[in-house]
MIDOSE-1310 file (N, C-alpha, C; in nm, 2 decimals, decimal comma, always signed):
residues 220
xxxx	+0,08/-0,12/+0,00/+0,00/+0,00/+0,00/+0,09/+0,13/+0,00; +0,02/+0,24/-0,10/+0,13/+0,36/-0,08/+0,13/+0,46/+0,03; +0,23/+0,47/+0,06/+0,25/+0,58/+0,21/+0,27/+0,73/+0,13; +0,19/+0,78/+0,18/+0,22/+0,96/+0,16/+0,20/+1,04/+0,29
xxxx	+0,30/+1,09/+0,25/+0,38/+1,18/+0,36/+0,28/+1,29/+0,43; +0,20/+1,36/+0,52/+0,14/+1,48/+0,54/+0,10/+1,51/+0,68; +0,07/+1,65/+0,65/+0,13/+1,76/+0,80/+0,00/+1,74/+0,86; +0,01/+1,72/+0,95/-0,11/+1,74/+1,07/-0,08/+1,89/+1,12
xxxx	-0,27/+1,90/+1,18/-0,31/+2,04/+1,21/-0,22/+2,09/+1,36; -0,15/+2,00/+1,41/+0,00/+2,09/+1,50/+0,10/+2,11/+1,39; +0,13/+2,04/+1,28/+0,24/+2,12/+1,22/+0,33/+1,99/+1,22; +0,34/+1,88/+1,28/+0,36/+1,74/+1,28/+0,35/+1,64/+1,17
xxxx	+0,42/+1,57/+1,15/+0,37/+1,51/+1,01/+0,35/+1,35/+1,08; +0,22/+1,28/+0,93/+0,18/+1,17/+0,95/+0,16/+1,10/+0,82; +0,16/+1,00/+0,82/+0,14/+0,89/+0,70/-0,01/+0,85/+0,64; -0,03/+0,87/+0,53/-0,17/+0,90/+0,53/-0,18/+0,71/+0,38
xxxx	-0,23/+0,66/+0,45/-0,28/+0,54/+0,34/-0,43/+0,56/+0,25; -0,40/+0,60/+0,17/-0,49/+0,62/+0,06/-0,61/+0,50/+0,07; -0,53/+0,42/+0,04/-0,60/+0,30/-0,01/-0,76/+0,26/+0,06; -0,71/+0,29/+0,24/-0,78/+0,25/+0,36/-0,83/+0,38/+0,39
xxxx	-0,80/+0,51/+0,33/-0,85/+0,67/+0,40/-0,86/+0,62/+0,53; -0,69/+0,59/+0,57/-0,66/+0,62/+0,72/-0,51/+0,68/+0,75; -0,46/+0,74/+0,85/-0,37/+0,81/+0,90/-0,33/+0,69/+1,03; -0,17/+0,74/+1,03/-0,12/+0,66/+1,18/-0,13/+0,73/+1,25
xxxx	-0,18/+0,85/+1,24/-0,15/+0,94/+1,37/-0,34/+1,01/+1,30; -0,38/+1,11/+1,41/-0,48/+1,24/+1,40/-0,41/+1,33/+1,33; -0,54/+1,34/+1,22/-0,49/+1,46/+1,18/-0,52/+1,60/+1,23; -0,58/+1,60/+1,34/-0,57/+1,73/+1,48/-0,40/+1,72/+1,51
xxxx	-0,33/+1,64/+1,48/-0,18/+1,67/+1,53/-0,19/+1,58/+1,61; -0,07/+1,49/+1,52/-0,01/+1,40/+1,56/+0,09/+1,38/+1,69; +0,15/+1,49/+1,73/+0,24/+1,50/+1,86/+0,16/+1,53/+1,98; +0,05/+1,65/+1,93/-0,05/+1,66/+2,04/-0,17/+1,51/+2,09
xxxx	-0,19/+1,44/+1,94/-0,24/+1,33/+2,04/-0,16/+1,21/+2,09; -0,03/+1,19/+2,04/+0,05/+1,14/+2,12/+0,06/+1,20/+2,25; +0,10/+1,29/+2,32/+0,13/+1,33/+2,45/+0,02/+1,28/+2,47; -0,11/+1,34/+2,49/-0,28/+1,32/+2,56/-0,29/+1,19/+2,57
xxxx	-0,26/+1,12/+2,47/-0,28/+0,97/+2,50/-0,22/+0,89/+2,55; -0,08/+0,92/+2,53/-0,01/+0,81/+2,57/+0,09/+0,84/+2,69; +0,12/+0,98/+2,68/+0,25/+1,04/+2,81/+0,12/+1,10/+2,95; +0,03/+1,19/+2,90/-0,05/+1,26/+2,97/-0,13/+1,10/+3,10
xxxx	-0,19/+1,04/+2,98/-0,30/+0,98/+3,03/-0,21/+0,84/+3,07; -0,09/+0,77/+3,03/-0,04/+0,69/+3,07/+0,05/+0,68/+3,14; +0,21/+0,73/+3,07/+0,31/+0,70/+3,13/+0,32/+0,83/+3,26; +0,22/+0,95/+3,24/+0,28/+1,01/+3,40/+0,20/+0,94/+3,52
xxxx	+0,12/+0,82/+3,52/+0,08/+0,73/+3,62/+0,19/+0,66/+3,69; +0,33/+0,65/+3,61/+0,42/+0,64/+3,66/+0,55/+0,72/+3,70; +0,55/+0,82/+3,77/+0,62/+0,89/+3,82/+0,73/+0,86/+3,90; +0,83/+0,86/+3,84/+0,92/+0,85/+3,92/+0,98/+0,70/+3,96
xxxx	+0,91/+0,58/+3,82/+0,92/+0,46/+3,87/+0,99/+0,42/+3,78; +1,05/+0,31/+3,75/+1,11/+0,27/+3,61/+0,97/+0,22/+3,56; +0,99/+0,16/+3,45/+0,88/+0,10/+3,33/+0,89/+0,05/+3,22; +0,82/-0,05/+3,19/+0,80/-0,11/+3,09/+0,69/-0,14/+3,04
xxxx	+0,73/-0,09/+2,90/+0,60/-0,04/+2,80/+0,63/-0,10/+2,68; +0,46/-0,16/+2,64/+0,49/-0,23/+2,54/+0,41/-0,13/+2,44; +0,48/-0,12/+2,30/+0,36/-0,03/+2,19/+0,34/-0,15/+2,07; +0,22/-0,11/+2,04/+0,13/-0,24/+1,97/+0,10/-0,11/+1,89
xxxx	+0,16/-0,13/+1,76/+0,20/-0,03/+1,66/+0,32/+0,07/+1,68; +0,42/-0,01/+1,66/+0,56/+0,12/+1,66/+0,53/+0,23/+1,55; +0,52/+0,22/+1,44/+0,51/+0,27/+1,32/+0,62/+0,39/+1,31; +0,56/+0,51/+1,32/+0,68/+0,64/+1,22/+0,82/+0,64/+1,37
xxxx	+0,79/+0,57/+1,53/+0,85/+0,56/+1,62/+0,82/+0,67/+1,72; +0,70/+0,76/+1,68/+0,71/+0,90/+1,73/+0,67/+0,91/+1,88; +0,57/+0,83/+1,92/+0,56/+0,76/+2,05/+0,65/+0,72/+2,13; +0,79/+0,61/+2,10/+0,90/+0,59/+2,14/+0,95/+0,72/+2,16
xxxx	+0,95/+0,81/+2,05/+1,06/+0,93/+2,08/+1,03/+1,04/+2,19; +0,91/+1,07/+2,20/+0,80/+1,15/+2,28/+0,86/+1,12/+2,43; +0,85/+0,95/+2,45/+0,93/+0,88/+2,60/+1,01/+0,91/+2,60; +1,10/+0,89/+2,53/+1,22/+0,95/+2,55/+1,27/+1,08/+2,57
xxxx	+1,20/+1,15/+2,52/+1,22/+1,26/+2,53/+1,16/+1,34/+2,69; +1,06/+1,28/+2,71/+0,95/+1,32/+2,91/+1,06/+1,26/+2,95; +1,15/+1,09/+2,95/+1,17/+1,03/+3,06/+1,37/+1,08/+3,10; +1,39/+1,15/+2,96/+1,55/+1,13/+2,99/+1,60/+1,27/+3,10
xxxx	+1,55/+1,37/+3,12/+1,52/+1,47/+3,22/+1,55/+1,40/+3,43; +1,45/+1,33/+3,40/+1,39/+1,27/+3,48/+1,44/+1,13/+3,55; +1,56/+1,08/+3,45/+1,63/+0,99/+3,48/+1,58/+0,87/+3,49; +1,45/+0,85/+3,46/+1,34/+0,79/+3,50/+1,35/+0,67/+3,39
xxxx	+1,39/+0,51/+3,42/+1,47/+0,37/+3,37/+1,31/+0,35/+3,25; +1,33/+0,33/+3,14/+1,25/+0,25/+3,09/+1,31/+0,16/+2,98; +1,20/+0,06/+3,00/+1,21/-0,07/+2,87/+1,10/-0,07/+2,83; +1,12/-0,03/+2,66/+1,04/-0,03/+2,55/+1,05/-0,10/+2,46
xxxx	+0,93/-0,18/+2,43/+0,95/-0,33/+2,35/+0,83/-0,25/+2,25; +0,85/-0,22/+2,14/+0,76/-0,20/+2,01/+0,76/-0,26/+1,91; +0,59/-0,31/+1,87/+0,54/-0,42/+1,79/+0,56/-0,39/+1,70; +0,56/-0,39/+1,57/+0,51/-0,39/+1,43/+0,53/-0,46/+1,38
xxxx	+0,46/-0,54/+1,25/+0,42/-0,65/+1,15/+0,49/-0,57/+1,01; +0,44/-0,45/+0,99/+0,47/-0,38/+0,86/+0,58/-0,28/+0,90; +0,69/-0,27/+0,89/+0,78/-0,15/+0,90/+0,77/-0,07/+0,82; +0,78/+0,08/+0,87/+0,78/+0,21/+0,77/+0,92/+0,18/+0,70
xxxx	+0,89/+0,23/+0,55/+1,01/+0,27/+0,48/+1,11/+0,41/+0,53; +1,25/+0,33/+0,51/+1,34/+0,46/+0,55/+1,31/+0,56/+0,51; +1,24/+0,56/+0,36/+1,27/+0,65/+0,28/+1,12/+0,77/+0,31; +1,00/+0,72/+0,38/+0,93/+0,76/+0,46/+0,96/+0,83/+0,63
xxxx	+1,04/+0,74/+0,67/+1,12/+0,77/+0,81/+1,20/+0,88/+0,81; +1,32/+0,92/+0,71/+1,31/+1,03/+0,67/+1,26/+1,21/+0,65; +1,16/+1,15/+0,59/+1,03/+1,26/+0,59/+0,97/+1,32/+0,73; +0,97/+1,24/+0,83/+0,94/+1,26/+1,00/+1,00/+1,38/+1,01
xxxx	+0,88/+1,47/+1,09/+0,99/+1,62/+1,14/+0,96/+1,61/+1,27; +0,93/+1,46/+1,35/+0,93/+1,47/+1,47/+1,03/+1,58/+1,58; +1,15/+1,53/+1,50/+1,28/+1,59/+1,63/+1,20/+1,75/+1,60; +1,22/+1,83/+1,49/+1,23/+1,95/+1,49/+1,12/+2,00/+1,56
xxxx	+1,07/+1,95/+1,57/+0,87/+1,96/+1,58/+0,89/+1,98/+1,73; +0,97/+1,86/+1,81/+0,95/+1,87/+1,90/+1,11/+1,89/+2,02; +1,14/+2,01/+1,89/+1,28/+2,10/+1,96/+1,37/+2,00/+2,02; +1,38/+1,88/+2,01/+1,50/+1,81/+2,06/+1,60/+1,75/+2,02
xxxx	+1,68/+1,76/+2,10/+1,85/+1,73/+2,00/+1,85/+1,54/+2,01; +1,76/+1,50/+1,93/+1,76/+1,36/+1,94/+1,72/+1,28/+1,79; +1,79/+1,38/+1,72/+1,84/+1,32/+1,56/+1,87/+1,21/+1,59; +2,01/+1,18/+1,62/+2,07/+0,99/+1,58/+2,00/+0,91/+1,70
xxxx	+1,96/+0,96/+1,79/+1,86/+0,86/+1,83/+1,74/+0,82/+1,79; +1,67/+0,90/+1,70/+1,52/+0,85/+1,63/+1,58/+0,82/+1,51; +1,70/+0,81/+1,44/+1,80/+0,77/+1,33/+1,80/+0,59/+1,35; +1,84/+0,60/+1,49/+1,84/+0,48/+1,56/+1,79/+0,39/+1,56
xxxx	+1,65/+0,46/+1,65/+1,49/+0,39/+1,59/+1,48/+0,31/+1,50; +1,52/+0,33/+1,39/+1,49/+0,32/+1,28/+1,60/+0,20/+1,20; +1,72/+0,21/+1,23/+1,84/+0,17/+1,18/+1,91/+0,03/+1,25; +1,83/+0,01/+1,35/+1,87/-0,08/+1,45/+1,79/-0,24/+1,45
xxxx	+1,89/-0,30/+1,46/+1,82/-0,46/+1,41/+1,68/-0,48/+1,50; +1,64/-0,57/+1,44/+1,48/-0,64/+1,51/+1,52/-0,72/+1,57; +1,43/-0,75/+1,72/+1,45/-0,89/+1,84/+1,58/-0,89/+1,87; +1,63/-0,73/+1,88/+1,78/-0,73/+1,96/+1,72/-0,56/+2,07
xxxx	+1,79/-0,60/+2,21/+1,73/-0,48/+2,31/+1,91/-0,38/+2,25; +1,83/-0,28/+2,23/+1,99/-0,15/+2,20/+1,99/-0,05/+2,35; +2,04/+0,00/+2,36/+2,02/+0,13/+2,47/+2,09/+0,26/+2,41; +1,96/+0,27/+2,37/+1,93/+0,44/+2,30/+1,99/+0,59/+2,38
xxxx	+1,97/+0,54/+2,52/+2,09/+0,65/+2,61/+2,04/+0,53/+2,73; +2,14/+0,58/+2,89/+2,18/+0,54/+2,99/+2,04/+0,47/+3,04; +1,94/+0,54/+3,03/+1,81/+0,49/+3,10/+1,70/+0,49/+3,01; +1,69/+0,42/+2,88/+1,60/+0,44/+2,77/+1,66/+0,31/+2,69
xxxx	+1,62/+0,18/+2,68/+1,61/+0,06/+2,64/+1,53/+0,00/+2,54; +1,53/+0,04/+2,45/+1,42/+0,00/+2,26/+1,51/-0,15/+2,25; +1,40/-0,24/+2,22/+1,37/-0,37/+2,13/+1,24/-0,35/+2,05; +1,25/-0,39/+1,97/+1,17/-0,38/+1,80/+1,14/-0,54/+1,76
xxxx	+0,99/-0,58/+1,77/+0,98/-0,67/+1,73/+0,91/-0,69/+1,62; +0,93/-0,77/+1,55/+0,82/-0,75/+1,39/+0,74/-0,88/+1,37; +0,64/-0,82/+1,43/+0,54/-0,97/+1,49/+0,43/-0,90/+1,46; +0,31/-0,99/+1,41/+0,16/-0,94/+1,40/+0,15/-0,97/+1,54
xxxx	+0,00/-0,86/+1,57/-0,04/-0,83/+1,69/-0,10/-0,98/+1,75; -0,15/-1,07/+1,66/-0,24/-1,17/+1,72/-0,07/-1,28/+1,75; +0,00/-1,29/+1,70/+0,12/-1,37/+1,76/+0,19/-1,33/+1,88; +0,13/-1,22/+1,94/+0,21/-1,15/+2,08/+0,22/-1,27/+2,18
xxxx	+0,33/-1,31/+2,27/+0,30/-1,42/+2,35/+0,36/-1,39/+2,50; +0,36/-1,21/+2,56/+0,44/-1,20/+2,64/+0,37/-1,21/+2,75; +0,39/-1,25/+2,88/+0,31/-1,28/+3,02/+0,37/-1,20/+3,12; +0,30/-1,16/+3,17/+0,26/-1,08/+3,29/+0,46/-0,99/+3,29
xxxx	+0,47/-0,88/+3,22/+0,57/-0,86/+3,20/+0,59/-0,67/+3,18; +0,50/-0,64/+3,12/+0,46/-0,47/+3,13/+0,38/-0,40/+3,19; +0,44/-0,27/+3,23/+0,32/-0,20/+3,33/+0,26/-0,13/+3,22; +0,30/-0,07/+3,14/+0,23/+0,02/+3,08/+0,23/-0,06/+2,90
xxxx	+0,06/-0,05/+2,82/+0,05/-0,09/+2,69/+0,04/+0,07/+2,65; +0,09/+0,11/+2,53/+0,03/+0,16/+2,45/-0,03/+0,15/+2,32; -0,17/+0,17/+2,27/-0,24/+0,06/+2,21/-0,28/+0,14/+2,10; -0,17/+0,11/+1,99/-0,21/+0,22/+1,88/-0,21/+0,17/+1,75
xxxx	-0,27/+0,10/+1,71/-0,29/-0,01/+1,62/-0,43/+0,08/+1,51; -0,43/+0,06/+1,39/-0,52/+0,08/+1,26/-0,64/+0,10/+1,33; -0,74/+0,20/+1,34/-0,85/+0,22/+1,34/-0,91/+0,12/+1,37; -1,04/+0,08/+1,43/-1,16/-0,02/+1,37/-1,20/-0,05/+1,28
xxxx	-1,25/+0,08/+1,22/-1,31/+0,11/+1,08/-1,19/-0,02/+0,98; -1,09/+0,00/+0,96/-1,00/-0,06/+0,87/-0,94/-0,19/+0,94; -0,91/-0,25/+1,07/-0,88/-0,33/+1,05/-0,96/-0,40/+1,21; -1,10/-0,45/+1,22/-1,12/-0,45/+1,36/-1,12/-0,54/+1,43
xxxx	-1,03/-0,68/+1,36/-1,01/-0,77/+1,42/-0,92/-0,76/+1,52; -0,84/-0,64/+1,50/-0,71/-0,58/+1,60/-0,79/-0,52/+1,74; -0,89/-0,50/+1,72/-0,96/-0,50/+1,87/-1,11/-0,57/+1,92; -1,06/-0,67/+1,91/-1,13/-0,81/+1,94/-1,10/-0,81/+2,14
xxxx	-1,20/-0,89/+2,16/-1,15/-0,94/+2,27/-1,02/-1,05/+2,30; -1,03/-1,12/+2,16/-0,90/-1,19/+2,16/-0,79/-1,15/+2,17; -0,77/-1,02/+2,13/-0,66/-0,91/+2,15/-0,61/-0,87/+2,24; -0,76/-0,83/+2,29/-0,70/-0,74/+2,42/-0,68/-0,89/+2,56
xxxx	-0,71/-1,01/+2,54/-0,67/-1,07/+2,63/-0,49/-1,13/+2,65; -0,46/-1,12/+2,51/-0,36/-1,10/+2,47/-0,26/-0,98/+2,56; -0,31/-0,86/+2,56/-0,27/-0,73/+2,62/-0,28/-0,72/+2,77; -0,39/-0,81/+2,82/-0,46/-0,83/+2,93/-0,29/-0,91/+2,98
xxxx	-0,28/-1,05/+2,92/-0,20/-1,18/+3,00/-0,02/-1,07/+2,99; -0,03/-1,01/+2,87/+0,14/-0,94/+2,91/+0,12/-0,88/+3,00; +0,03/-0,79/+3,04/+0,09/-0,68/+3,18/+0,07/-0,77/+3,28; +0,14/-0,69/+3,38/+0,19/-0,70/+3,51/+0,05/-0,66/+3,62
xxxx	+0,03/-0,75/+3,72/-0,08/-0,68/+3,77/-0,08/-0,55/+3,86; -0,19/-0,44/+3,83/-0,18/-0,30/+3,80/-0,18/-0,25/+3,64; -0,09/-0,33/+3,59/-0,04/-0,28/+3,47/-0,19/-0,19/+3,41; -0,17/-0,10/+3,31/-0,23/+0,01/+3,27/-0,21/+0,02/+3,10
xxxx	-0,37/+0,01/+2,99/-0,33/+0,02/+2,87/-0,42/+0,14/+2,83; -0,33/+0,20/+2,77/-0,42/+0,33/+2,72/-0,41/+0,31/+2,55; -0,53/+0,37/+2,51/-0,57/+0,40/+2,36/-0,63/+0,48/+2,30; -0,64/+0,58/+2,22/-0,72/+0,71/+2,18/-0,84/+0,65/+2,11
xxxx	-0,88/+0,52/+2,12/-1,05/+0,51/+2,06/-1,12/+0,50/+2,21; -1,29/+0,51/+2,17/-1,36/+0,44/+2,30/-1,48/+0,44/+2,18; -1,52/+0,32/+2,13/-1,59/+0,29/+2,04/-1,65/+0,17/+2,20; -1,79/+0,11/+2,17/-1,80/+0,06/+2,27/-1,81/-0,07/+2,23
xxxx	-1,79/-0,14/+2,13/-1,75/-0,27/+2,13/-1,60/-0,30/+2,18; -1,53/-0,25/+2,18/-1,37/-0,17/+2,24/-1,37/-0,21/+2,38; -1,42/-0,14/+2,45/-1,49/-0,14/+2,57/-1,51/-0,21/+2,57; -1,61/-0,30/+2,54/-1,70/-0,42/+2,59/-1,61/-0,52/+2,63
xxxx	-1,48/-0,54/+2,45/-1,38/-0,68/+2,46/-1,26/-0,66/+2,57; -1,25/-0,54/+2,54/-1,17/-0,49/+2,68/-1,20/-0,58/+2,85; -1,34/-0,50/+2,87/-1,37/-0,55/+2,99/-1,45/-0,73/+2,95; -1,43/-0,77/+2,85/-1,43/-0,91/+2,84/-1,28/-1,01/+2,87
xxxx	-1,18/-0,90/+2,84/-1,10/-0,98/+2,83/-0,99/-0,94/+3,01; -1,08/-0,89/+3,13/-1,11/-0,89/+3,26/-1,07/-0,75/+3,29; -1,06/-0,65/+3,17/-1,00/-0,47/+3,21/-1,06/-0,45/+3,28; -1,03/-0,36/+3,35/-1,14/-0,26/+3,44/-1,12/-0,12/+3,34
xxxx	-1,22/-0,07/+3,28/-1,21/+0,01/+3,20/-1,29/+0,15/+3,22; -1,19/+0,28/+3,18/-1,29/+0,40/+3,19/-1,29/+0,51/+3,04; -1,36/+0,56/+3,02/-1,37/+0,65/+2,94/-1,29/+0,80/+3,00; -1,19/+0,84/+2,94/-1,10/+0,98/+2,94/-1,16/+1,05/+2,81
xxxx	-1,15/+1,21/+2,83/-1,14/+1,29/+2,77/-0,99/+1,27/+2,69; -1,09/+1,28/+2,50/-0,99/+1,23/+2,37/-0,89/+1,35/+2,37; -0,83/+1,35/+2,30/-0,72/+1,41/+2,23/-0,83/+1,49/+2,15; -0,75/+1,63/+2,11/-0,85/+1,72/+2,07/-0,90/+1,65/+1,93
xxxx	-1,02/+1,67/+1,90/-1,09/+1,66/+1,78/-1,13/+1,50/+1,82; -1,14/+1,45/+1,94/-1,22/+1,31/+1,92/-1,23/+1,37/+2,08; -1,38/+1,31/+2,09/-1,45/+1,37/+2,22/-1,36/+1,23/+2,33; -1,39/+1,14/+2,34/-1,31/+1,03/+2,45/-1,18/+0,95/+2,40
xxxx	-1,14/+0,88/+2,49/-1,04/+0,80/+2,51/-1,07/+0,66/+2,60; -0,96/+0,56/+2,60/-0,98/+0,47/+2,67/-0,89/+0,42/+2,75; -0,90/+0,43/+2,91/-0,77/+0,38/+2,96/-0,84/+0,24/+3,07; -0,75/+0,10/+3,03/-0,80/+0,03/+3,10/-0,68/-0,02/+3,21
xxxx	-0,74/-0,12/+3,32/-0,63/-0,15/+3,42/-0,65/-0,31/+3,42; -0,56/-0,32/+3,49/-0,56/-0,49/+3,50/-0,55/-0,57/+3,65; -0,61/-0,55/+3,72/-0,66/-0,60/+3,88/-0,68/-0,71/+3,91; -0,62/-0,84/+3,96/-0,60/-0,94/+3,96/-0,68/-0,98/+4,12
């Protein structure tokens, strides 16, 4: 499928698939619903703790880089293990104006992202730990092992077997108990497989231009 390159309404760029009239990112801005979704509403529940976070859709990496960018200040240890089945092309990766976008001197790190072998852990700096796995989401087989999911996978609309209950039990058996998975849909079959697959789940206010969100927990 063809990838074309385009700027979200912060000035952020995102990958727009024609084919499926879907985006990897909002086109309200891409960096802005990253933070809201995934740093705002997820990883600052961890303060000051180390973590490990699994993303179920690495894609342009911009998520990865966002952590990195809140947690290296802060000294604050994480292990980040990101899914993808389909890797972005370099030659698309590239195109990313993540770093400038978001004023940070972390070119050959998001270079990195990108350049660095699959199902090998690198350390991107002192306290920030990336492994890249290239697995479809229904082959995930990790147990009771992350506090924090981030859950950013294809729309419903385009692919909604990715949010099945099957899935999210899947998401359920990796975390840790407590563990915490956040996602910027709240469609309510979502919900439903969610709390089928034993979440305790709540509805959050969305990232601008989508009224909710969804953050679920895992209570054993």
């Amino acid at each position: 499928m063809e990838q074309k390159v385009v700027i979200t309404n912060d000035g952020s760029t995102s990958i727009y698939i024609e084919e499926w009239n879907e985006s990897y990112h909002s086109k309200h801005g891409a960096i802005q619903e990253a933070y809201h979704v995934f740093i705002k509403s997820g990883l600052s529940l961890f303060k000051g703790e180390s973590v490990s976070i699994l993303e179920i859709g690495f894609g342009t990496g911009l998520n990865a880089l966002i952590t990195l960018k809140e947690t290296l200040n802060l000294e604050q240890n994480i292990d980040y293990v990101g899914v993808e089945a389909y890797p972005v092309s370099e030659v698309v990766v590239k195109q990313m104006n993540y770093v400038s976008e978001l004023n940070a001197d972390l070119t050959s790190e998001f270079n990195c992202f990108h350049s660095m072998d699959w199902e090998k852990k690198e350390a991107i700096s002192p306290t920030f730990f990336l492994t890249k796995v290239k697995r479809k989401f229904q082959d995930i087989d990790f147990i009771n092992q992350f506090d924090l999911i981030y859950f950013d996978a294809f729309g419903f609309r385009v692919q909604p077997e990715l949010w099945s209950t099957e899935i999210f039990t899947l998401m359920y058996q990796a975390l840790k108990n407590d563990g915490v998975l956040v996602t910027y849909a709240c469609r309510t079959s979502i919900k439903n497989a969610m709390k089928e697959s034993g979440f305790i789940v709540e509805k959050l206010p969305g990232a601008p231009g989508k009224r909710e969100m969804l953050r679920a927990v895992k209570k054993l």
